[in-house]
N, C-alpha and C positions, 0 to 999 in steps of 0.2 A: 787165217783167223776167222771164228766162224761166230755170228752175232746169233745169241739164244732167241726163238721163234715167242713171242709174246702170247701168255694163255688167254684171250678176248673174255672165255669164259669164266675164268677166275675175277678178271677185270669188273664184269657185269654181278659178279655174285657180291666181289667186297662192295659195288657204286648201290647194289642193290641194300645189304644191310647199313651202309652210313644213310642210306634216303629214309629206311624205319627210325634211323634211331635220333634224326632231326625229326621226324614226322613227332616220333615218343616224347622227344624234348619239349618239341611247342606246344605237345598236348597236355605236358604239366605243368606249363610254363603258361598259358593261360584258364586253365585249370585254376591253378592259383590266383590268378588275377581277376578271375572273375564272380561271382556275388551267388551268395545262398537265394534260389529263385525262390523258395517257400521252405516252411515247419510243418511234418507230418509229425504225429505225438501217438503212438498204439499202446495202451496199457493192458495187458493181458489178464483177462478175469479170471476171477478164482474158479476152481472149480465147480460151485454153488452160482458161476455163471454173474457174480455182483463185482464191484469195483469198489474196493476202500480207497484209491486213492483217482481222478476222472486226469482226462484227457486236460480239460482245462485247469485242475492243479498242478500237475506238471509245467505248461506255459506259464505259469504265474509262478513258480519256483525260479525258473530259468530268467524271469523277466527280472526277478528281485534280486539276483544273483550277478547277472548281465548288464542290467540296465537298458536293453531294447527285448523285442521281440526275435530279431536275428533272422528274418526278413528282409535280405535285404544286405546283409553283412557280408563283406569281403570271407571267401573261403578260408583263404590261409591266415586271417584276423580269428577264424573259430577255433576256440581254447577245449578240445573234444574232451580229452582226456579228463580236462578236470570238472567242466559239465555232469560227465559222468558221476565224478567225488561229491559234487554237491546234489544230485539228483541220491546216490544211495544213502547221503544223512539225514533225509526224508524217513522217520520209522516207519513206514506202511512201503518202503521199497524195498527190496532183497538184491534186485541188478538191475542195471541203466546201462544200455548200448546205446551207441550215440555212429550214427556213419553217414558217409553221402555217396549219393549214387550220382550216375551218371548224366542226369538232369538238373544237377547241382541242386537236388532237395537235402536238402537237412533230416535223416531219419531218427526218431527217438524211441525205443524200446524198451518197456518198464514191465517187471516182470515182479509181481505183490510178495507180501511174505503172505505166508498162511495161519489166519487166527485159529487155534484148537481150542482154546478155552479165554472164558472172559472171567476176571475176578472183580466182586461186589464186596468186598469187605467191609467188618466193622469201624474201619478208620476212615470211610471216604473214601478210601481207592475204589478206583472205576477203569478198569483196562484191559486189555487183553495180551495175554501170549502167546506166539509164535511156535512152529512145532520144534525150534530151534531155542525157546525159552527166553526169546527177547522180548523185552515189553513193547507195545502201540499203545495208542490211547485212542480214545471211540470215535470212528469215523464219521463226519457231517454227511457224509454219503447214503450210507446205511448200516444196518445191526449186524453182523456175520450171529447166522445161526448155528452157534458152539455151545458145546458146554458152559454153564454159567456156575460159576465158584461164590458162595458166600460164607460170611462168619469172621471165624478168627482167625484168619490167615496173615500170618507173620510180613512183614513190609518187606516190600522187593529190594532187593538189589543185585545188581550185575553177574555178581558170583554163586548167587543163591544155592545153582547146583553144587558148586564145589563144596561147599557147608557141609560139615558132619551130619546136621539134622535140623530142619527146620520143618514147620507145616508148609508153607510153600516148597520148599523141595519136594514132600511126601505126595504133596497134591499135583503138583505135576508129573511126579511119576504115576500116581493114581489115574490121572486121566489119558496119559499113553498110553498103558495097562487095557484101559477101558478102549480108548479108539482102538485098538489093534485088532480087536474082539469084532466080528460086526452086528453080532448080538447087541453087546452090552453097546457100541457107539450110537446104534437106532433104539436102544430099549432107555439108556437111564440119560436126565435132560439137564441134571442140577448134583451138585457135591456141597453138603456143608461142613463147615467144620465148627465141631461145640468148640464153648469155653477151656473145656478139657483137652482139645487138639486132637479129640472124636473123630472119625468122618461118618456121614450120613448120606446115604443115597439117595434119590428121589426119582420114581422111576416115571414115564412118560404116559402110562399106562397103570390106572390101579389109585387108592390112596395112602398106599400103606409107605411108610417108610421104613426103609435097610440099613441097619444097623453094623457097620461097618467094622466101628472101632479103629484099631491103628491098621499100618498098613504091613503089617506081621503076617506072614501066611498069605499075602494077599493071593494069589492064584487059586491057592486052595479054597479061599472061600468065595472066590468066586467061580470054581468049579461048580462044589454044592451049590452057588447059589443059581447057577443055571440050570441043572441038573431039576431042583427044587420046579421054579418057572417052567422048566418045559414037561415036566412029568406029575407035580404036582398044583401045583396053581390051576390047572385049565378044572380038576375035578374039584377045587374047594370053589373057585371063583373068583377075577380079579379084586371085590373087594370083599373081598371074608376078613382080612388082618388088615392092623392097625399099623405092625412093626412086623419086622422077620428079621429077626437078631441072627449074626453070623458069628460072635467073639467067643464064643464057645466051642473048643474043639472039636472036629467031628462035626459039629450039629446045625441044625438051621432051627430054632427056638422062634414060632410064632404066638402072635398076641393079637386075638381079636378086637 
């Protein structure tokens, strides 16, 4: 009878991976027991390089929400996940990443939405939206220098885009029309809309005002109206006209 020869080396490989995997255990196992040593809070600026929403709003959301600073707080006590949920019902937030690294800091990652247009309306609204059509409302921080909307612009709500038609639907399509351009996103600074649900242009440069009308044709008239601006305007002179009407087919109709 012959007794099998013991592999030493098999022996050392299994004694080697059970010593990782107590090693692995204890190191989540106090991991977990051990305490957030600080709050790091990075809020990423807008492209314009500004902050709608600072560093220290964010702490004071999570303070209000938490009831400490989290300083101090047991790891496996930190509720990350929903941190995050209440960090993104903040309207000046778009995403909240929330992690911890290996020096048991607390990381917080705040990523703005981006204002494209601010509306002044005839009713008291004072706001702005999102290039996603979500409302914010004006930051204590600072002014985002967008487009500014005044007049008669119809009252928000949620759905607005889905809407068969309204002046705020129009107007927002009107102004991503406009930014996409980077003529028109550096050339025109202001949209109004008459009584009539007109729009009116105002350009950054010049004192004339552009006559828009509805937003029927729009490409087309603002082909001509480019076309006009860069082949005609420089030989009349930024303020020769009063108006440069587009609502007539075909035509750029000016008025001194």
């Amino acid at each position: 009878m012959s007794i099998p020869r013991l592999r030493y080396d098999r022996l050392l490989w299994v004694g080697f991976l059970l010593l990782i995997g107590f090693l692995l255990f204890s190191a989540i196992g106090r991991k977990k027991n051990s305490f957030a040593d600080g709050v790091e809070v990075e809020v990423l600026s807008l492209k314009s390089g500004e902050k709608l929403i600072s560093e220290r709003d964010v702490r004071q959301a999570l303070l209000r929400a938490f009831g400490n600073t989290l300083e101090g707080t047991e790891l496996v006590g930190l509720e990350v996940e929903r941190m995050e949920r209440v960090l993104e019902e903040d309207p000046f937030v778009l995403n909240a990443e929330t992690y911890i690294d290996q020096r048991s800091i607390f990381h917080v990652k705040i990523q703005q939405r981006e204002p494209v247009l601010r509306v002044l309306d005839n009713n008291g609204g004072n706001y702005y939206l999102d290039k996603n059509g979500v409302k914010m409302p004006p930051s204590n921080n600072f002014a985002a220098r967008v487009l500014v909307a005044t007049g008669n612009v119809a009252p928000y709500t949620l759905d607005f885009r889905k809407k068969k038609r309204t002046t705020l639907k129009d107007l927002f399509s009107l102004t991503e029309t406009l930014l996409a351009d980077d003529f028109f996103a550096s050339f025109i600074q202001q949209i109004h809309v008459s009584n009539t649900g007109e729009f009116i242009l105002v350009p950054l440069i010049g004192d004339q005002k552009i006559l828009l009308g509805s937003v029927r044709k729009l490409e087309d008239k603002l082909r001509r109206l480019k076309i006009f601006y860069q082949q005609g305007m420089p030989y009349a002179g930024w303020r020769a006209y009063q108006s440069i009407n587009l609502k007539y087919n075909g035509q750029v109709v000016c008025q001194k």
